[in-house]
N, C-alpha and C positions, 0 to 999 in steps of 0.2 A: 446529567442523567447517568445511573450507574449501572449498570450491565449485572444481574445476578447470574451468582453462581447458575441458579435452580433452573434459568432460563435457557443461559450455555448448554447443562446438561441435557436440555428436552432438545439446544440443537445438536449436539453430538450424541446425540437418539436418533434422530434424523439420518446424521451420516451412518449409521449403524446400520440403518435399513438402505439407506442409497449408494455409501459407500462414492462417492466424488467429491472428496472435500475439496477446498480452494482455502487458502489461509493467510494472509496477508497479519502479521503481528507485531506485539512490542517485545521485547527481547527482557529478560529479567533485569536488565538493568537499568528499567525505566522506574524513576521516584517520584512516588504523587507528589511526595513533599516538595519535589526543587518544580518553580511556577516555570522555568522552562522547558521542561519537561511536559509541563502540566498544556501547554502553551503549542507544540511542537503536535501532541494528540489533536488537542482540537483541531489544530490546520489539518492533518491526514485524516479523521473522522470527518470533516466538514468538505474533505476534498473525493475523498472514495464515497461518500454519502452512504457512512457505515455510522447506524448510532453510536458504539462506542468499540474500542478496542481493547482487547486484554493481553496480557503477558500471557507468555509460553507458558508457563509451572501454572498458574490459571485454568488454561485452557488445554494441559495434562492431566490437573487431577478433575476435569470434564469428562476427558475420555474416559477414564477412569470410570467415573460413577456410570457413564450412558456406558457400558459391560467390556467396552478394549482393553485386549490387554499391549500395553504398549513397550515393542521391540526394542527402539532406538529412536532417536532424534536426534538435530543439530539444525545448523543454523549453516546454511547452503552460501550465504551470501559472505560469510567470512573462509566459508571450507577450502577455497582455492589460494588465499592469500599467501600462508607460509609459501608455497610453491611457486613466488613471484607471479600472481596474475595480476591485474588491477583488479580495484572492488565495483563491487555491481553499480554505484553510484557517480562511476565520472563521464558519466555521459551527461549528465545533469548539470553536472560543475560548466560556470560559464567562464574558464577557463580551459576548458578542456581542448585539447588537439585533435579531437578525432577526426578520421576522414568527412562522416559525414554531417559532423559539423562546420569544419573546412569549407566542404561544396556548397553547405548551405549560406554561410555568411559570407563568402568573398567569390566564390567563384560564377556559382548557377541559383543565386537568390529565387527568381523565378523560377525555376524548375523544382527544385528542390527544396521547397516550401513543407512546414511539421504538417500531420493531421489536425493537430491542434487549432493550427494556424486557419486550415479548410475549414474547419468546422464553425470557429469562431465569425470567419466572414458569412457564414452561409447563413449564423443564426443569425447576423445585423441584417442579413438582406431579407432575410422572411420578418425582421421583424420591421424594416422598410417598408416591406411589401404588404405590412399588417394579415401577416399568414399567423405569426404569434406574436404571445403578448410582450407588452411593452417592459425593458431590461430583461430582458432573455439574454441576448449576447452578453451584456452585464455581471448577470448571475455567474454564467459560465465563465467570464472571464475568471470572477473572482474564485470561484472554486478550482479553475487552474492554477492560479497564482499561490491561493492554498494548500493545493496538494505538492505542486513544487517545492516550496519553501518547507513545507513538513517533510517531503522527503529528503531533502539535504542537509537539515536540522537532525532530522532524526539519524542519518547516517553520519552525520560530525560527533553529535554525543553517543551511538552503538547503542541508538533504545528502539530499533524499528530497521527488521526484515520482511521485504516480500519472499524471500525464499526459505521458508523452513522447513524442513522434512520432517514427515512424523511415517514412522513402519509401524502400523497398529495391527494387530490384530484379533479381526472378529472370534469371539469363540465358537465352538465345534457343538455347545449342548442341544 
């Protein structure tokens, strides 16, 4: 499935008039050409249950045509780096040291249990309980699994931020 331009634009017409965008993207350095890349999309479109994803310069000359004119941009998820912070992505790493992956694996398992993890047992049990249908918790799991693995893919090769900032602005006519 390819995502047109024409389509983008009627939704950044939309934000024109609502003005509360939410933008989760591919970063220009994503290449249809390399299949891991190509590979990486599907898992984050198939895990945010987004039909498709498009690059930032894409989804610029968007705003563009639907009448913004746009201030500035960047890319939020890298802005902090030079400045020694860590990147938005190691909390995901199953290496990671963090505190609250700490409490969760070794210290207070039961307590300290993901959302994730709630949600997944709730749908086995309604689907135990034949409240819904059959491979629900399934479903779910796998589009967990998918969107993980595309986010940590996507942050190893730098083709995929949730944090991008765009300063558009509506015109005055």
């Amino acid at each position: 499935m390819v995502l047109r331009v024409e389509s983008l634009s009627r939704s950044c017409a939309y934000l024109y008039l609502s003005l509360e965008p939410l933008l989760c993207s591919l970063t220009d350095n994503f290449d249809e050409s390399n299949p891991e890349h190509r590979k990486i999309r599907f898992q984050l479109c198939s895990g945010l249950a987004m039909p498709q994803m498009v690059t930032m310069s894409v989804f610029a000359e968007a705003l563009k045509e639907a009448g913004f004119e746009i201030i500035t941009q960047r890319d939020h998820g890298d802005f902090t780096l030079p400045l020694g912070a860590k990147p938005w992505w190691y909390i995901i790493e199953d290496r990671s040291l963090s505190y609250k992956l700490l409490l969760q694996r070794y210290m207070y398992p039961c307590i300290f249990t993901s959302f994730t993890t709630v949600l997944f047992t709730g749908t086995w049990l309604l689907e135990k309980l034949g409240l819904v249908g059959v491979g629900t918790s399934e479903a779910y799991r796998t589009l967990m699994i998918n969107l993980k693995h595309g986010i940590k893919g996507g942050a190893k090769h730098r083709i995929f931020t949730p944090m991008h900032y765009w300063l558009a602005r509506k015109p005055l006519k």
